[in-house]
C-alpha positions as CSV (number, residue, x, y, z in Angstrom):
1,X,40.3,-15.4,-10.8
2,X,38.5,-18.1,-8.2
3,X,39.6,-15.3,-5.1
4,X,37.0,-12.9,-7.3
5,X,34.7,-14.9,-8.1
6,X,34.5,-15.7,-4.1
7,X,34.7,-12.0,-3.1
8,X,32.2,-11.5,-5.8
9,X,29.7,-14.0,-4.3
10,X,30.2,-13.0,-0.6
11,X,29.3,-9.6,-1.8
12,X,25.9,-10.6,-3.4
13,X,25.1,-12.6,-0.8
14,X,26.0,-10.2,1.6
15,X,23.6,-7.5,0.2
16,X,20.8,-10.2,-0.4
17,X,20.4,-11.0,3.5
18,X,20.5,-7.3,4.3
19,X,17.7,-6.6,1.6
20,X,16.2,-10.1,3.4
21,X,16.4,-8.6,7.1
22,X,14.4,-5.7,5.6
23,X,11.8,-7.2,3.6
24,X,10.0,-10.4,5.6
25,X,7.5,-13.0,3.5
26,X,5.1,-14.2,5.4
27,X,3.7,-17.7,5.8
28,X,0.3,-16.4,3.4
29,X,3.1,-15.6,1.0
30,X,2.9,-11.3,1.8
31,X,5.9,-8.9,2.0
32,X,6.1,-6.9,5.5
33,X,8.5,-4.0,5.2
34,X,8.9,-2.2,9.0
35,X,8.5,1.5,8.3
36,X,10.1,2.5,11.9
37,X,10.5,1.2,15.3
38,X,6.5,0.7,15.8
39,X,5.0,0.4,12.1
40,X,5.4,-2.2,9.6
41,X,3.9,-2.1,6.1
42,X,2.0,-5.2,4.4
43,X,2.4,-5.2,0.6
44,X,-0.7,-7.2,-1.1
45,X,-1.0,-9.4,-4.0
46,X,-3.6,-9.7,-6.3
47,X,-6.6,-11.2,-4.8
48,X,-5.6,-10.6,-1.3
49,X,-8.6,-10.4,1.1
50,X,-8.1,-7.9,4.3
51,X,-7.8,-11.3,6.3
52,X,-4.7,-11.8,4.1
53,X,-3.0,-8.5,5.3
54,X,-3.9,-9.4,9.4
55,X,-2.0,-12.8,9.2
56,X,0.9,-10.9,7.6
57,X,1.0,-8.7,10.2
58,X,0.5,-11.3,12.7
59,X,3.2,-13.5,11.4
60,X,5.7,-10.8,11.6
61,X,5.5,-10.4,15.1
62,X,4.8,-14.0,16.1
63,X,8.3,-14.9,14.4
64,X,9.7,-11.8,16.5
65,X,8.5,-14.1,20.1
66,X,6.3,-10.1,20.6
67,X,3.9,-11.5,23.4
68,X,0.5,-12.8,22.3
69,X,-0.9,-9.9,23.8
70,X,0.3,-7.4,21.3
71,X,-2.1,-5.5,20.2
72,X,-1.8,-4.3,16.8
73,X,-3.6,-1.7,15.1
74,X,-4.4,-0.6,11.7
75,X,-2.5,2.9,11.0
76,X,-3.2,3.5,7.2
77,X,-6.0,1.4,5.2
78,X,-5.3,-0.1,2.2
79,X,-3.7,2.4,-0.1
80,X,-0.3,3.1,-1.7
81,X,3.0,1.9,-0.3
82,X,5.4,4.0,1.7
83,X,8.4,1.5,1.7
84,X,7.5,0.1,-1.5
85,X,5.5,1.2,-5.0
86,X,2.3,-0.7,-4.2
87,X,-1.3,0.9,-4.5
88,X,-2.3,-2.5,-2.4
89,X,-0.5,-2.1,1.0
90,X,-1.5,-1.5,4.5
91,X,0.2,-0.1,7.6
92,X,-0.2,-1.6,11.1
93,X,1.3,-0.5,14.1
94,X,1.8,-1.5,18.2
95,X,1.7,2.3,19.2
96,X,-0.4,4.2,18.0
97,X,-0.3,7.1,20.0
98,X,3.0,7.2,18.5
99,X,1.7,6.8,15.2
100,X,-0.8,9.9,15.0
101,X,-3.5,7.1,15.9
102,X,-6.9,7.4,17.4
103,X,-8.1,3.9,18.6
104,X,-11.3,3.0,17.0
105,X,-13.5,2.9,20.4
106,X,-17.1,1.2,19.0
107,X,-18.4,-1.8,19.3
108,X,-19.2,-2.4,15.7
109,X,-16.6,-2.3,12.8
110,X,-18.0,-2.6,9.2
111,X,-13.9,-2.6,8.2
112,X,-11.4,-4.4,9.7
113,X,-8.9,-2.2,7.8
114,X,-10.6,0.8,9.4
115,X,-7.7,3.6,11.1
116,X,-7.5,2.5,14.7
117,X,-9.0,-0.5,14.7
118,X,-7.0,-3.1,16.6
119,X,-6.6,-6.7,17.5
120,X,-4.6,-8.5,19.8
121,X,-1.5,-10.7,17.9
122,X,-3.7,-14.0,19.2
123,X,-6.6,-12.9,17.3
124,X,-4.7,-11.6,14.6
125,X,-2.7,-14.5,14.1
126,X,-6.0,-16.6,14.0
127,X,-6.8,-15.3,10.5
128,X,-3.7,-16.9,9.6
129,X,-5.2,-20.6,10.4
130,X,-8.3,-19.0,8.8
131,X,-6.6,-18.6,5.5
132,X,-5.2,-22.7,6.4
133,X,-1.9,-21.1,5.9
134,X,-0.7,-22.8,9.1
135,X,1.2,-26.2,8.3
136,X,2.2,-27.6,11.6
């Protein structure tokens, strides 16, 4: 009876670090999902700000040691989930050429969840201490 219970428990844990390893909270408290080798998804709360979904993003690939000069760029604006049902998720990506992308080229941005806009992971990451997320 103890040997199941064990097996039982190795199994649940098992499948709980694997559904961990996909889905990543963040330290502003979001979900980041990757979609594919060069998108990852940020699922929003309720009362998130568009700051809110840049530290995600940011976070994600400061705790994967990706080099400071990463630039990350906004794929999809905020909109409904493709990795999970949310009508409040964005998608951001670090190639977006490979994405279907076209880099937002002015010099002014009224969104900064517009398609193509970018920002390097430094500046990104800076939202995060922003938010006063960041407890060092």
């Amino acid at each position: 009876m103890i040997q199941r219970v064990v097996k039982i428990t190795v199994a649940a844990l098992s499948v709980a670090i694997a559904s961990e390893a996909v889905a990543f909270r963040t330290v502003n408290n979001q979900i980041v999902n990757p979609v594919n080798s060069v998108e990852i998804e940020v699922i929003g709360r309720p009362g998130n700000t568009k700051p809110d979904f840049w530290c995600a993003a940011a976070d994600f690939f400061v705790r994967r040691n990706a080099p400071w000069k990463t630039r990350i760029y906004v794929k999809t604006g905020i909109g409904q989930g493709v990795t999970q049902a949310s009508p409040n998720a964005v998608v951001f990506t670090t190639d977006p050429a490979a994405s279907g992308v076209e880099v937002y080229t002015n010099n002014v941005v009224s969104d900064i969840l517009t398609p193509g806009y970018g920002r390097s992971l430094t500046y990104a990451w800076g939202e995060c201490d922003k938010l006063g997320v960041l407890i060092f």
